[in-house]
N, C-alpha and C positions, 0 to 999 in steps of 0.2 A: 220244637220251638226254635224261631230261629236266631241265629246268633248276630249281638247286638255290634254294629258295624263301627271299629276301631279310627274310621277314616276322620281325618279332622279336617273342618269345612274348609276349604280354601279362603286364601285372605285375598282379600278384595286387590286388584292391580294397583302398582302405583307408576306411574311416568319413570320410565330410567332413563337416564345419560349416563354411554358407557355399560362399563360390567360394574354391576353393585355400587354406582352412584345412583342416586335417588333427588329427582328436581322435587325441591320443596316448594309449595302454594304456584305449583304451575298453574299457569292461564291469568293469572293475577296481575296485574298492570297498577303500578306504582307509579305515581307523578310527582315529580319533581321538578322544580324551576332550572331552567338554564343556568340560567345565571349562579342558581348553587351550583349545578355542576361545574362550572367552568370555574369557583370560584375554588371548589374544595378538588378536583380532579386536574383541568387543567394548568393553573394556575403555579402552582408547585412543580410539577414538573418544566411549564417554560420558566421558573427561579434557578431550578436547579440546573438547567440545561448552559443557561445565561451567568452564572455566578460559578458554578463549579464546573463546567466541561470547556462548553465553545470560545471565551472569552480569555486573552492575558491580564495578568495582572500585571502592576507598576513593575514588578522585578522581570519581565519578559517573558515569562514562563504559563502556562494554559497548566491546571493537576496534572495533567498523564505527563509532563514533561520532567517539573519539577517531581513525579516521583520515584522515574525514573532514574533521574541524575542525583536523588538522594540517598535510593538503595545502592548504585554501582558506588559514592561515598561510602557508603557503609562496608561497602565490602571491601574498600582500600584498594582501587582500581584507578588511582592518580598517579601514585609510584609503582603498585605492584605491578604484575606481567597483565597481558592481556589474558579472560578467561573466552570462553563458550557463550557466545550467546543465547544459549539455553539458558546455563545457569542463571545471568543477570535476568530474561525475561520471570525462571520460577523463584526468584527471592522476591521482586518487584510487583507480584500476584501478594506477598504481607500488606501491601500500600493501597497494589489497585486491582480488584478484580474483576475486570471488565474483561478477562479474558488475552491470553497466552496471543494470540494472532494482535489484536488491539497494541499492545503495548511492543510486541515488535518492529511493526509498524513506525511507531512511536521513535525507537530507536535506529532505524535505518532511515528516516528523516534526517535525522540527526547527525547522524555518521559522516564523516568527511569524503566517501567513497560514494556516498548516495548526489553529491553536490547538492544539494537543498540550498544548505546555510552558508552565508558569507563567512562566518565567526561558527564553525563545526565545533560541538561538542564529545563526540565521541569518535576516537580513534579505532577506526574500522579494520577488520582484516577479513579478505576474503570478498565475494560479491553481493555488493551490496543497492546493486540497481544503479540505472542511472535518472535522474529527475529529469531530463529534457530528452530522455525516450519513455514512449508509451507500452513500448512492448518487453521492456529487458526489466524481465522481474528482478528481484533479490532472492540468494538462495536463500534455503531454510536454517532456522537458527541454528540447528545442530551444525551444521556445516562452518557457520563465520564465527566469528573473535572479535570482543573489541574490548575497552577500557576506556579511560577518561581522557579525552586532553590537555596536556598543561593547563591552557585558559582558563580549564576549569577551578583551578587554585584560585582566582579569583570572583570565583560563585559561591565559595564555602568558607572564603578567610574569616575565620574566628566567627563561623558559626556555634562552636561549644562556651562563645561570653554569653551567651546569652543577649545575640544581636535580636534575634527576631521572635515569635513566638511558636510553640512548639501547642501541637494539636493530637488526642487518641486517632489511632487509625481506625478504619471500619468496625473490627471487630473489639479493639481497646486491648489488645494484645501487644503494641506498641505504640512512639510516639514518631510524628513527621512536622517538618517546618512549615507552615504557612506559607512564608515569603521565601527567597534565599538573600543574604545579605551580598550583591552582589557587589560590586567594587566600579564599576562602570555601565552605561545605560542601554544593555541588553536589549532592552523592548524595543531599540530601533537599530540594534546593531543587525538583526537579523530578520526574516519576513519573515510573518505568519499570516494566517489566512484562519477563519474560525466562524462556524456561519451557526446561528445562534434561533431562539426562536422568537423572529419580530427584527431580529437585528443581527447582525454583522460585522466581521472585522476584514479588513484588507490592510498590512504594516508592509512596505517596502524596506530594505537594508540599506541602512546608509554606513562607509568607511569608517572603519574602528580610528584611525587614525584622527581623522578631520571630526566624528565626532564626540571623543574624547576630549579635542582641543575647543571643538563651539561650547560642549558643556564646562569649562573653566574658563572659557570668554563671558560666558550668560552668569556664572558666580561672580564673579570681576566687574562685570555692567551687564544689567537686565537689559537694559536698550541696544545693547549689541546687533550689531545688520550681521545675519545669520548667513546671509547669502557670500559672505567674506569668507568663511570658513567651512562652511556645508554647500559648495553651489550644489551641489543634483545626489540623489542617491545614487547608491554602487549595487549592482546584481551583481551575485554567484557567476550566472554564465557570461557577464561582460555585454556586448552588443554596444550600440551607441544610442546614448539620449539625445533626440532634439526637443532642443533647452529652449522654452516659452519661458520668461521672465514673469509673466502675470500669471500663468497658472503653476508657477513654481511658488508664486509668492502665497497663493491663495492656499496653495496646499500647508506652505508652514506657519499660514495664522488661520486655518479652518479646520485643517486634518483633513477634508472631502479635497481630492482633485484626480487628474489625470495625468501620464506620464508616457510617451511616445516614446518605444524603446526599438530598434534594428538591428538585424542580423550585421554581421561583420564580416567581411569575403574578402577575396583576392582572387583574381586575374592570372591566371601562369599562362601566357601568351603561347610558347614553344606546346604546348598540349591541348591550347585551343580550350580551356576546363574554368569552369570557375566554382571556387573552392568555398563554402562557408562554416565558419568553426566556432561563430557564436549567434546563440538566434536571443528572441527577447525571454524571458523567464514565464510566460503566459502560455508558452506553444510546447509543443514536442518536433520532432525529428520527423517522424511518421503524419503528424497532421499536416507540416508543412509538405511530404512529399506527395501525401492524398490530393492536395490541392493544387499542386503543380500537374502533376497528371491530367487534374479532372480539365485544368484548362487548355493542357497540348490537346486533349481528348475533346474539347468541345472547338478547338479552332481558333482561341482566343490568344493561345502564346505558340510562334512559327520557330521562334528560333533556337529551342531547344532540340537535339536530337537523343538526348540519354542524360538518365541521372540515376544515381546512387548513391547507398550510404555506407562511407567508410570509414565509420567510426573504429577506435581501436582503443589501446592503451595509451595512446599518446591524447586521444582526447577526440571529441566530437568531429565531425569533418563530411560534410553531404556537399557531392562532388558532381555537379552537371556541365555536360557535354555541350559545345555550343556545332553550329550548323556554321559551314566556311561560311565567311565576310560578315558575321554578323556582329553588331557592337554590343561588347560585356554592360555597358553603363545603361545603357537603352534599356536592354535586357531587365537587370536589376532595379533600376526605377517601376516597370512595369510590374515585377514579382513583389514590392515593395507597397506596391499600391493594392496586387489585389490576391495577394497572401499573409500569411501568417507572418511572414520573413519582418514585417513591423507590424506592432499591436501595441497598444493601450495598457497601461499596467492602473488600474483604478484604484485608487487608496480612499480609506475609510477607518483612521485612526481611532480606534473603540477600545477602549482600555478599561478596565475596572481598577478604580481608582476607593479606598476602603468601602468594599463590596457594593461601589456603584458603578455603574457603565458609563462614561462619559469620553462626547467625543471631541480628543483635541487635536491644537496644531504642534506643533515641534516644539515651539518654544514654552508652552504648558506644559508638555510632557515633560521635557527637562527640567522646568522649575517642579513638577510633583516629584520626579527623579530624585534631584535635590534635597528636599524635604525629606524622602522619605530615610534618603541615605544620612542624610544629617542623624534622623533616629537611629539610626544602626548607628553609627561612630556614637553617640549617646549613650546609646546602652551598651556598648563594648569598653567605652571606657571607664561608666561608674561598674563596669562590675571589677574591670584590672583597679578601680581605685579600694573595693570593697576588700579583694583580695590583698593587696597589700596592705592595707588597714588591721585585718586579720592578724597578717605577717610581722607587723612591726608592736601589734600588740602580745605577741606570743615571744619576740624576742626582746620584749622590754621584762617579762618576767622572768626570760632569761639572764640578763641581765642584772635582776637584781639578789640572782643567788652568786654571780661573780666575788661578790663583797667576801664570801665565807661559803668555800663550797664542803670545809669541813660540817658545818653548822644544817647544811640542806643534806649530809649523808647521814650525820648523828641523829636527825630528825627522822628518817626514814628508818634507820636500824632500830632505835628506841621505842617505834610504833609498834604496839603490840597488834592490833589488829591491821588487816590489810585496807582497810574502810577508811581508816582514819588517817592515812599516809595523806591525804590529800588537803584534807582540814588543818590539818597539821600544818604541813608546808603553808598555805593561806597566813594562818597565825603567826609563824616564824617570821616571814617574810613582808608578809602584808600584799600580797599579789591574789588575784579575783580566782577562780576554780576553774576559769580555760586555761591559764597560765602556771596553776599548777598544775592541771594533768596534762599537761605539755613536759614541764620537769619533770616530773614522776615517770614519764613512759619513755626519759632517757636513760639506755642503755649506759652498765657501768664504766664502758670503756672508753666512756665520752664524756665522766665527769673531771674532763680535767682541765686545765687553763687555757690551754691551746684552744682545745674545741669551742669555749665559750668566747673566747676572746676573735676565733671568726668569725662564727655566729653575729654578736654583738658587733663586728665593722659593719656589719649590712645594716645598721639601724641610722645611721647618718644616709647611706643612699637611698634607703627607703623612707626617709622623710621630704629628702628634694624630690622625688619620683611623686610622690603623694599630692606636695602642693601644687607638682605639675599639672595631675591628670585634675586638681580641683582647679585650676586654673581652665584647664579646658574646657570644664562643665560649664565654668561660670563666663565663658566670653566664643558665642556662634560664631566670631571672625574666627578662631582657631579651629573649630573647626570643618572649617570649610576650607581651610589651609590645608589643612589636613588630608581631606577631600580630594583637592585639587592634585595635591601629591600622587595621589593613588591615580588618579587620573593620568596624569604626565608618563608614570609609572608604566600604565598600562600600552598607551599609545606607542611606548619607546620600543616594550618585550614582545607585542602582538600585532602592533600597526604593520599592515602592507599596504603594496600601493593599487590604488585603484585600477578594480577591471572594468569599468565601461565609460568606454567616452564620453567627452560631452560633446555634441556639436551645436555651439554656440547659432552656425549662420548655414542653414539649409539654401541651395542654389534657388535662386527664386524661378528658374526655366523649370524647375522639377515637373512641377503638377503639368504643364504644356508637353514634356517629353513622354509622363507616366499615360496620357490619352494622343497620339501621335495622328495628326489630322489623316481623315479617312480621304481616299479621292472623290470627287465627284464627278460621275458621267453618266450618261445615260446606259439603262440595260434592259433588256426584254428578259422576267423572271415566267417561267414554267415550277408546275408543283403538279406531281400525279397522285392518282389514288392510291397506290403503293406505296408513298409516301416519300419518291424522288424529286429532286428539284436542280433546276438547272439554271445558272447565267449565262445569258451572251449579250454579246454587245449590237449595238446596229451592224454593224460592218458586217461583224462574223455570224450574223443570221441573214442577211443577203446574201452572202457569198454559199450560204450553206443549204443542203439538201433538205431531204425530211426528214421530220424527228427522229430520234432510235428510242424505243421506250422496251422496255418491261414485255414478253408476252404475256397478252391478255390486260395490260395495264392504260391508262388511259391519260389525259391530261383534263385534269380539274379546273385549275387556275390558270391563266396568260395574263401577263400584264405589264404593263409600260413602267419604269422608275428608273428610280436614281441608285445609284451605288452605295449613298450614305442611307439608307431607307433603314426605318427597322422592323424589324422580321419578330411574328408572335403567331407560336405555333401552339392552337391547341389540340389538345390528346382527347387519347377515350377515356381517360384514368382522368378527366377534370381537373387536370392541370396543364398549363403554357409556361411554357420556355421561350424567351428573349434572345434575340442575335438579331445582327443585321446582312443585310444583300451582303455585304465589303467581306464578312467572315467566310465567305465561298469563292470562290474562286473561278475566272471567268473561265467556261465551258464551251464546246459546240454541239450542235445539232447531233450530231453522229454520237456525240456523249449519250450515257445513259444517265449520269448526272450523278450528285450525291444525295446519298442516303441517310435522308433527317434525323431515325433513331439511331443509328449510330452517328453522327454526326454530332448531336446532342446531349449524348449520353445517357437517353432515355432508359427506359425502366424495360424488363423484361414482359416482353408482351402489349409493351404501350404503342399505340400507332399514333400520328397528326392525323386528324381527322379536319379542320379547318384552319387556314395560311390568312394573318394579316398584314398589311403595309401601312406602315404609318412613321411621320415623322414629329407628329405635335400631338400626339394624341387623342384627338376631338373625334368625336364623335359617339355612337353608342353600340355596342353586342347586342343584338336580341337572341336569347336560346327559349325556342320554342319545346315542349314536352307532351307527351302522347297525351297526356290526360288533358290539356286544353290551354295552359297554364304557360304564359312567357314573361322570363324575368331581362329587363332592359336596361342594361348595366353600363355606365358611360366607360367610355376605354380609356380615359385617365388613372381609373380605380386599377389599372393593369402598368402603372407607372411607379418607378422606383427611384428613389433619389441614392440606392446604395446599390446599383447597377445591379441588381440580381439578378440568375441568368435561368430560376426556374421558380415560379408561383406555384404553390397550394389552393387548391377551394379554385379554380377559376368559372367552377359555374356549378348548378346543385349536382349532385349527385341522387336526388331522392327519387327521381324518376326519368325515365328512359328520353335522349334526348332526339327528336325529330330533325331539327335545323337548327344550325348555328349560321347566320348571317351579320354583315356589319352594314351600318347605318350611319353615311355620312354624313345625313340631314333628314328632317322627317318625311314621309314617303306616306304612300297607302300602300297596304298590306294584302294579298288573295290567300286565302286559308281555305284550305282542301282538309276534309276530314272522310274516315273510312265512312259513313252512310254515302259517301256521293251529293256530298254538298259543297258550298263555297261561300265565302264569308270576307267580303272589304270591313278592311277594320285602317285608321288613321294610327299612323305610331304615335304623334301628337299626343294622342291620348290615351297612349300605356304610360304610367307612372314609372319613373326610373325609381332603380333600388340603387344605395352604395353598398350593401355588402355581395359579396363576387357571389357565392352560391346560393342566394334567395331563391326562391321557387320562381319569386314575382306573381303576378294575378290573375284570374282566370278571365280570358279574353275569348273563350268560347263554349257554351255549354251542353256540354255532350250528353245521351242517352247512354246505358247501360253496353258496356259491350262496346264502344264506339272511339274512336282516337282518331287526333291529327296525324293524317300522313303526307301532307305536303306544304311548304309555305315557299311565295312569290312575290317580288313586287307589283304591285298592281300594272306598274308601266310595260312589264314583259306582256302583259295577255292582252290581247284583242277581243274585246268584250264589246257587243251589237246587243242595240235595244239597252242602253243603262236605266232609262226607265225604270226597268222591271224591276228593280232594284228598289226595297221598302226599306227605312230605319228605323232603328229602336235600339234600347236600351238593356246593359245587362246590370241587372242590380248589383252584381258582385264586384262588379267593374268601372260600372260609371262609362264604359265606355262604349262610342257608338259605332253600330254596328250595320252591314248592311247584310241583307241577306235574300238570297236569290231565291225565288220562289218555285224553279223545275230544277233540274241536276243537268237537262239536258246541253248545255254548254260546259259542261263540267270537264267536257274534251280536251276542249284549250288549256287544261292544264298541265 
């Protein structure tokens, strides 16, 4: 018999993801409206993105900042020594754990080493990066040191009255402040930057000084002219503001404007060097030298010979070499206009203002300032009022065992239970049960006349103290007295003097010297297949022999022009590059000329493949493509109003291009395709496109297997018998088309 098989059936497969995770109701398709999702998914996180990360609030601080600067408080990093910045980063993981790198971060912004902030909150030791270089990291925290700066004494004064509200951290393990009670208007003392989802901050730094004093001009008179005591904000790295008066004003009654800020240099004549040690706070060091380069490299700046950066300990300093006889000022205007060296500081005043985002100008933000700080002195002083309330209630029942301090010791000896000492004393005395168990828990070596008789003089000065702080409460001019105190206070112990200029009145020859008129004369331009090109002038191509080119290289282009022309060179890579005839330099015959990609600074592997001249723009590109298709693109769409000097997309890319030719007026067209045919087409009647890489429309219809290989002005060919020539139509195109009915003239092409 055979034996009954132990095996147990296999269970049926199910879907895994991973090792022994199991997809439940795989294949199952769940629908759901948008709009819930985005209400119950997206939604909450851009709240929380916007409310708790990217955004300041009124006291000037974004979370990771204030929780930062409330754990190195707690650790007593105002007076104590400086610790590790390890340490402060893993206590500040209680607060916020977004991670050890994040919050470092956080504090080497911060740092006074880092230069960030006008008004530095932490006292840094060790390297700590520099903000206006792109490449000089900061070490690692194990390596630096820091602590708090003085200043900060007035971020946390009499945070323990109970100024502001106190909130559970993440896991309710402890508590952190909300706001900080700061003492002066942080939110504009320093820049921040904070980009949010759907919105934005950009806050420029205005002088501690000037705007300590605008804010106790705007308490004193709301209509106060701001521009009296605030003219222009102060960056970190100094440089010079030129000071627009209308979009200075717009910025301080809108919060949105713009602010033109310059590098700061000097001239040391005996070394021929020009020095600059401050640039605007938008750039770095390294971007500004990438683009100086890219333009000795492209031909557009001659009169530099050498630059470098030699920053050090003493402070920022990029040092370029000038070429003999050349002018420092010329120089600089030109770098000024088409680098980094002056840029746009874009502000976008976005504050959360009791957990909303609203975007003001100055003088809003000061008057919410204001306000808000009014509440802090508010609640600081009814809780000193609360306390000594307490105080004077505890030493009035002190006071009333003075009378008979035998009578308050008899009554304690005489109590038989320890319970009743307190009831006791109540009855004797007639005083409430805080007030005796205030008496009852003095020690015996203090019941004597002396000690109560000190005790008891504080009850007179704690009564005029009392009605003080109720006078306070009850009348906002005190304090905003008060206020302004603190304010005065501040600007006296912290104010320095401003580091960036203002310049009021820019040379009005400027913009004329930063574009320095080009010569005009006449030149004979050559351009080879190789991608050389050469100037000369009449003279010097009469006088001169034959060309010298390239072995094996040829000459594409010849053509007559002017000096001021400008030059639009397209690639194989569907992109052109801008310059003009003026940016080369006149040549001879016997030259081999200069070499466009490097002249350019093209890309690796990019060749010119088609040279245009133009000085007004007008006219059209047509790029013909194997598959039949030419898109007619006016050459305006190749014009910049911000002188760029290289285009993307300048024609498609999605198929192989045949011809690229320019069209200075509409023409007829000869189109040669591989069957060995020929095809007049009017350009009249190809549709222009405005976007540069459109395919454009198909202007010829090919059989399988079959491509454009050549296109011609109709004017070059010498065509017998046009007759023979029938029209019609191509549905795709609308456009009319002639087409030859043998191949046999197809020669002529």
């Amino acid at each position: 018999m055979a034996k009954k098989s132990t095996k147990k059936a296999p269970k049926p497969l199910r879907p895994q993801l991973g090792d022994g995770v199991e997809i439940l109701n795989a294949g199952t398709v769940v629908e759901d409206p948008i709009t819930r999702t985005l209400e119950t998914n997206f939604m909450p996180y851009a709240m929380s993105v916007i409310v708790s990360r990217a955004l300041p609030e009124i006291d000037g601080f974004k979370p990771a900042h204030r929780k930062l600067l409330y754990t190195m408080y707690g650790m007593n990093l105002i007076k104590g020594p400086r610790t590790k910045s390890a340490n402060i980063v893993g206590a500040t993981m209680h607060l916020n754990p977004h991670g050890d790198a994040a919050i470092y971060d956080t504090m080497v912004r911060m740092g006074r080493g880092n230069e960030s902030l006008l008004v530095p909150f932490v006292d840094s030791k060790g390297n700590f990066g520099k903000a206006y270089s792109r490449d000089m990291a900061c070490a690692a925290s194990r390596y630096t040191e820091a602590k708090l700066e003085k200043v900060c004494e007035e971020l946390f004064r009499d945070i323990d009255k109970d100024t502001v509200d106190f909130v559970p951290n993440y896991d309710g393990t402890t508590t952190e402040p909300t706001l900080l009670p700061v003492t002066f208007p942080t939110i504009l003392a320093n820049n921040t930057l904070g980009i949010a989802v759907g919105m934005a901050c950009n806050i420029c730094s205005f002088n501690l000084e000037e705007l300590c004093n605008t804010t106790i001009a705007l308490m004193k008179d709301p209509d106060h002219d701001l521009a009296t005591t605030l003219p222009a904000p102060d960056f970190v790295g100094g440089g010079q503001i030129l000071y627009d008066a209308a979009e200075m004003r717009n910025l301080y009654d809108t919060g949105r404007g713009s602010i033109r800020v310059r590098a700061r240099y000097q001239y040391v004549p005996g070394e021929n060097v020009i020095e600059i040690t401050q640039i605007p706070p938008t750039t770095t060091v390294e971007a500004i030298m990438d683009k100086i380069a890219e333009l000795v490299k492209g031909g557009r700046i001659k009169e530099i010979s050498d630059m470098r950066d030699e920053t050090d300990l003493n402070g920022l300093k990029l040092t370029i070499d000038l070429k003999r006889g050349q002018d420092p000022e010329k120089l600089m205007t030109k770098l000024f206009k088409a680098t980094p060296l002056e840029d746009s500081f874009g502000c976008n005043f976005n504050i959360l203002v009791a957990g909303q985002p609203r975007v003001m100008g100055v003088r809003e933000i000061l008057g919410e300032w204001t306000a808000f700080r009014m509440e802090c002195v508010r609640r600081r002083t009814y809780y000193d009022l609360q306390g000594k309330r307490k105080r004077l209630h505890l030493l009035k029942g002190l006071e009333a065992i003075l009378l008979d301090i035998d009578k308050a010791i008899r009554i304690v000896r005489e109590t038989e239970e320890e319970a009743e000492v307190v009831p006791n004393l109540m009855i004797g005395f007639g005083i409430d049960e805080i007030q005796a168990e205030y008496v009852a828990e003095i020690k015996l070596r203090h019941l004597n006349r002396e000690y109560i008789l000190k005790r008891t003089a504080e009850i007179e000065q704690l009564e005029r103290e009392i009605a003080d702080l109720e006078d306070v409460l009850a009348k906002p001019s005190r304090i905003r007295r008060i206020i302004m105190k603190e304010l005065a206070d501040v600007a006296k112990n912290y104010g320095q003097p401003r580091r960036s200029e203002i310049l009021y009145e820019v040379p009005a020859a400027e913009e004329e010297q930063a574009e320095p008129a080009v010569a005009d004369y006449p030149v004979t331009v050559f351009f080879t297949r190789e991608g050389y090109f050469k100037k000369i002038t009449p003279q010097s191509l009469r006088m001169s022999g034959e060309q010298k080119l390239k072995e094996g290289d040829e000459v594409l282009w010849q053509a007559e022009t002017r000096n001021n022309v400008e030059l639009l060179f397209f690639t194989n890579k569907c992109q052109v590059y801008k310059t003009r005839v003026s940016d080369f330099e006149d040549g001879k015959a016997r030259d081999m000329g200069a070499y466009v990609p490097s002249v350019l600074g093209m890309e690796e592997g990019e060749s010119p493949i088609f040279m245009l001249l133009t000085t007004d723009y007008k006219g059209w590109m047509l790029f013909f493509y194997e598959g039949g298709k030419c898109a007619k693109i006016p050459v305006a769409s190749y014009a910049t109003k911000q002188n760029r000097r290289k285009l993307l997309k300048a024609y498609s890319d999605k198929a192989p291009l045949v011809k690229a030719m320019f069209l200075p007026e509409e023409t007829e067209l000869a189109i040669r395709t591989s069957a060995g045919r020929m095809l007049l087409v009017g350009s009249a009647l190809i549709p222009e496109k405005s976007t540069r890489d459109s395919l454009g429309v198909n202007v010829v219809t090919l059989k399988k297997n079959q491509t454009v290989s050549s296109v011609k002005p109709a004017a070059e060919l010498e065509i017998s018998n046009p007759h023979r020539y029938r029209v019609r139509t191509l549905p795709a195109t609308g456009a009319l088309l002639r087409q030859e009915d043998t191949a046999e003239q197809m020669t002529l092409l």
